[in-house]
C-alpha positions in Angstrom: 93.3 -25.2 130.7 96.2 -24.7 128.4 95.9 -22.2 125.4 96.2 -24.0 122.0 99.0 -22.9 119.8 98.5 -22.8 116.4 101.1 -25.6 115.9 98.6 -28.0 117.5 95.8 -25.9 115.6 97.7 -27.1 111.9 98.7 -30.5 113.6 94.7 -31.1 114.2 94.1 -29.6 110.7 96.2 -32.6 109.2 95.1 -35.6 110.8 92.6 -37.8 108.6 89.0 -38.4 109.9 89.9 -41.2 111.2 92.9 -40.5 113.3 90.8 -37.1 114.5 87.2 -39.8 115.4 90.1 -41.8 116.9 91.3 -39.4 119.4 87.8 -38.1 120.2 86.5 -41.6 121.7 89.7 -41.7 123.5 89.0 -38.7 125.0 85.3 -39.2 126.0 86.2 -42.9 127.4 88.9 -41.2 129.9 86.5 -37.6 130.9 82.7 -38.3 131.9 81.9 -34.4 131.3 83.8 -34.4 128.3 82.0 -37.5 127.4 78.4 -35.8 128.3 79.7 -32.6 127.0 80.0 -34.2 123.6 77.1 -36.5 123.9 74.7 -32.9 124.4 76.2 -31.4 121.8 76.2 -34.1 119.0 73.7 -36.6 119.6 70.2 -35.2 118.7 68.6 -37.4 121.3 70.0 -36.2 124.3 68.2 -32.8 124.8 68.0 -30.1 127.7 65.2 -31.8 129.2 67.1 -35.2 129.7 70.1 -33.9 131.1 67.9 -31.3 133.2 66.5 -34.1 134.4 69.0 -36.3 135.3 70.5 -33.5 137.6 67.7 -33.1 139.3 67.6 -36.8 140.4 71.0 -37.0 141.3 70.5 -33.5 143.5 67.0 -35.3 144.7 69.4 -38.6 145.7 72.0 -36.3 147.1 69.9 -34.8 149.9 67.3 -37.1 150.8 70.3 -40.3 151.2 72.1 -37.7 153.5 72.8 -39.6 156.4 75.5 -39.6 159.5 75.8 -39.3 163.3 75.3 -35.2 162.5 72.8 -35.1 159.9 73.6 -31.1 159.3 77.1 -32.0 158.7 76.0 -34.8 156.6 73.2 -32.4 154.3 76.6 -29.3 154.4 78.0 -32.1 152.4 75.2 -33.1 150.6 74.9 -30.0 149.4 78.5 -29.0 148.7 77.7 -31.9 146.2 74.4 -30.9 144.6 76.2 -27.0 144.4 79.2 -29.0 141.7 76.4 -31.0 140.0 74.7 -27.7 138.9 78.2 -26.4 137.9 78.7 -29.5 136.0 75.5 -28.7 134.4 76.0 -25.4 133.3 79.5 -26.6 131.6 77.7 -29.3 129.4 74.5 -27.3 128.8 75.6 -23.4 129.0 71.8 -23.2 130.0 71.7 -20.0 132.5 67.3 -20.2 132.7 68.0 -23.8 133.5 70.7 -23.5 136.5 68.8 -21.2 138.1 65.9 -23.7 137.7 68.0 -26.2 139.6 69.1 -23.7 142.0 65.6 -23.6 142.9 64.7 -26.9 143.2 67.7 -27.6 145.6 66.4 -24.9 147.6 62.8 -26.3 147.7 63.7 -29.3 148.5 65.5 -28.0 151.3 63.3 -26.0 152.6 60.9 -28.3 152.0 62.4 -31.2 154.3 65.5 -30.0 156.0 64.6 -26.3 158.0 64.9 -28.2 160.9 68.2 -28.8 160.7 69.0 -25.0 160.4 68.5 -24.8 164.3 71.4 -27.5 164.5 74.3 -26.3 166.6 76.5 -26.8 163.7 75.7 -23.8 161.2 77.2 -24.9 158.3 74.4 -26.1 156.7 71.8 -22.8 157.1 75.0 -20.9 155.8 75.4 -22.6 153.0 72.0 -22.8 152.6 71.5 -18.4 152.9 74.8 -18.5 150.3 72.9 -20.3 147.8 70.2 -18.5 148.1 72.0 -15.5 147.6 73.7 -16.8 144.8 70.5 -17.5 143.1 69.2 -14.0 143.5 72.4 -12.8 141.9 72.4 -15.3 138.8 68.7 -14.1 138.6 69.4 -10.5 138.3 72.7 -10.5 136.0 71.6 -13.8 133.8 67.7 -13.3 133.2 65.8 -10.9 131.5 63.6 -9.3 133.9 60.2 -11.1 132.9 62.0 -13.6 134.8 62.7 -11.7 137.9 58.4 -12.1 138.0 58.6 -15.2 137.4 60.7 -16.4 140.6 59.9 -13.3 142.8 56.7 -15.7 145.1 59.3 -18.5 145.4 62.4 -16.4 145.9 60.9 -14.5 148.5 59.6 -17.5 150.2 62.9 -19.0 151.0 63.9 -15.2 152.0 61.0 -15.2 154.0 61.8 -18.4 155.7 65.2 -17.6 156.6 64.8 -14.3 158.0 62.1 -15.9 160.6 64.9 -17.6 161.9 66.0 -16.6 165.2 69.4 -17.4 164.2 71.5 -14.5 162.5 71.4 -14.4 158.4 75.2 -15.2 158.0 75.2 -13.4 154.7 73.8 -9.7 153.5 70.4 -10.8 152.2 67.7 -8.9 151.6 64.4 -8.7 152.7 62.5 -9.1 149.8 63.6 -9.7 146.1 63.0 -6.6 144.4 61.9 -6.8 140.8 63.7 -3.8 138.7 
């Protein structure tokens, strides 16, 4: 993103309401997030909760419509997909609890339906799988207060659990157990 000079900063400052409301709609009609960004931020209708839960069904669609001649390629893809909408999620929301909520509910519904597929020759899929994972023990640890860490510790070290009882190698450094500090 460019920085804003302070000559566009003035130039803002001195268009009419109009001309500003203008250039706003413009904006949202050409940028979905900037449109969804705005709509979460100024509309008093569209809460956490609604857009929390319109992730979740497009993550939900995402993996469980994954289909292909190599349905481990196809669910690497998948969830390549399902990784940006949570990115895309924290960028309108800013909501760090609820990320890691959604990284946890990708990761039960993979574990829930797909661990078969991480005995597929192609590995991509249990990698990226072990990376979110990991991921989600770091965002839990740096973002959330460690009440938290309580909180997800029985379904964090599930999925830990269930990796590591793989007789495939973990392809990233993850521990045994999610220590709460």
């Amino acid at each position: 993103m460019p920085a804003i000079s302070a000559a566009f900063r003035q130039a803002v400052k001195q268009l009419s309401d109009k001309e500003k409301e203008a250039i706003i709609l413009k904006a949202a009609r050409r940028d979905a997030e900037l449109y969804e960004l705005l709509s979460f931020e100024l509309v008093e209708e569209v809460t956490l909760e609604e857009v929390y839960e319109q992730s979740t069904d497009k993550i939900h669609e995402l993996l469980l419509n994954a289909s292909g001649r190599s349905l481990a390629k196809s669910l690497t893809k998948a969830l390549r997909k399902a990784t940006k909408e949570i990115a895309r999620f924290k960028r309108i929301t800013k909501s760090k609890k609820a990320e890691i909520d959604l990284h946890l509910y990708t990761l039960r519904l993979i574990f829930d339906n797909f661990t078969g597929q991480f005995d597929s020759y192609y590995k991509g899929f249990y990698t990226t799988t072990a990376r979110l994972l990991l991921r989600t023990i770091q965002l839990i640890r740096k973002n959330l207060h460690e009440d938290y860490h309580l909180e997800y510790k029985s379904a964090v070290d599930d999925f830990l659990q269930q990796i590591h009882s793989r007789s495939k190698p973990v392809p990233v450094a993850l521990p045994q157990e999610f220590e709460v500090e």
